[in-house]
N, C-alpha and C positions, 0 to 999 in steps of 0.2 A: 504494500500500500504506500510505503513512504518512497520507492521509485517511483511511483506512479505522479506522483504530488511533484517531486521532486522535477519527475520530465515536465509537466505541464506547465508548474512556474518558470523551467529552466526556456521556454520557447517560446516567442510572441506567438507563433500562428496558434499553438496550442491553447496558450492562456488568452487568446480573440476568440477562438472558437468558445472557450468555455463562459466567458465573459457575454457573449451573447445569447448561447442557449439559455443562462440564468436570467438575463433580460425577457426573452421570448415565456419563458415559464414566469417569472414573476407578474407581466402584460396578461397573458392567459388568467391566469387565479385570481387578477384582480379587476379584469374584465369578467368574471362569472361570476366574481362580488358583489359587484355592481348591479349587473342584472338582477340578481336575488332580492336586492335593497330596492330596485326600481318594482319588482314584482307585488314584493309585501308594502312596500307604502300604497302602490294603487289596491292592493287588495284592502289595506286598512283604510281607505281615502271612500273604495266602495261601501264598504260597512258603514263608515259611519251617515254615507246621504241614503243609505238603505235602512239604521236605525231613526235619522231624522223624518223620513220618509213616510214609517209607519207611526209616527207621532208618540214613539215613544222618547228618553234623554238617553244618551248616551253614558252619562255617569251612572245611570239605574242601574243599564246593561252589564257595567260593568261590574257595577255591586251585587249583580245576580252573578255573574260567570265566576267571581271570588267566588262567592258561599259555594 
């Protein structure tokens, strides 16, 4: 393991290539973070004009989904 390390830092092309796969995987994870965050906000953004909707309060709701 410690050659391994060792060639990679010891070579630019090797330590670009690995420098960018780490880019490319960090972009990915935190593009599919995002998504997730964009998905549950509109999901909670619909709840709530779907509990205003039926004329109940949102705080009730909530005080029922605790209990």
């Amino acid at each position: 393991m410690q050659d391994f390390v060792d060639k990679v830092l010891s070579s630019p092309l090797y330590l670009t290539i690995g420098i960018v796969l780490i880019v490319v995987l960090f972009f990915s994870i935190f593009k599919r973070i995002i998504k997730l965050i964009i998905i549950l906000v509109i999901a909670l953004i619909l709840y709530v004009v779907y509990v205003r909707y039926t004329g109940n309060s949102v705080k009730d709701r909530v005080e029922r989904m605790v209990k």
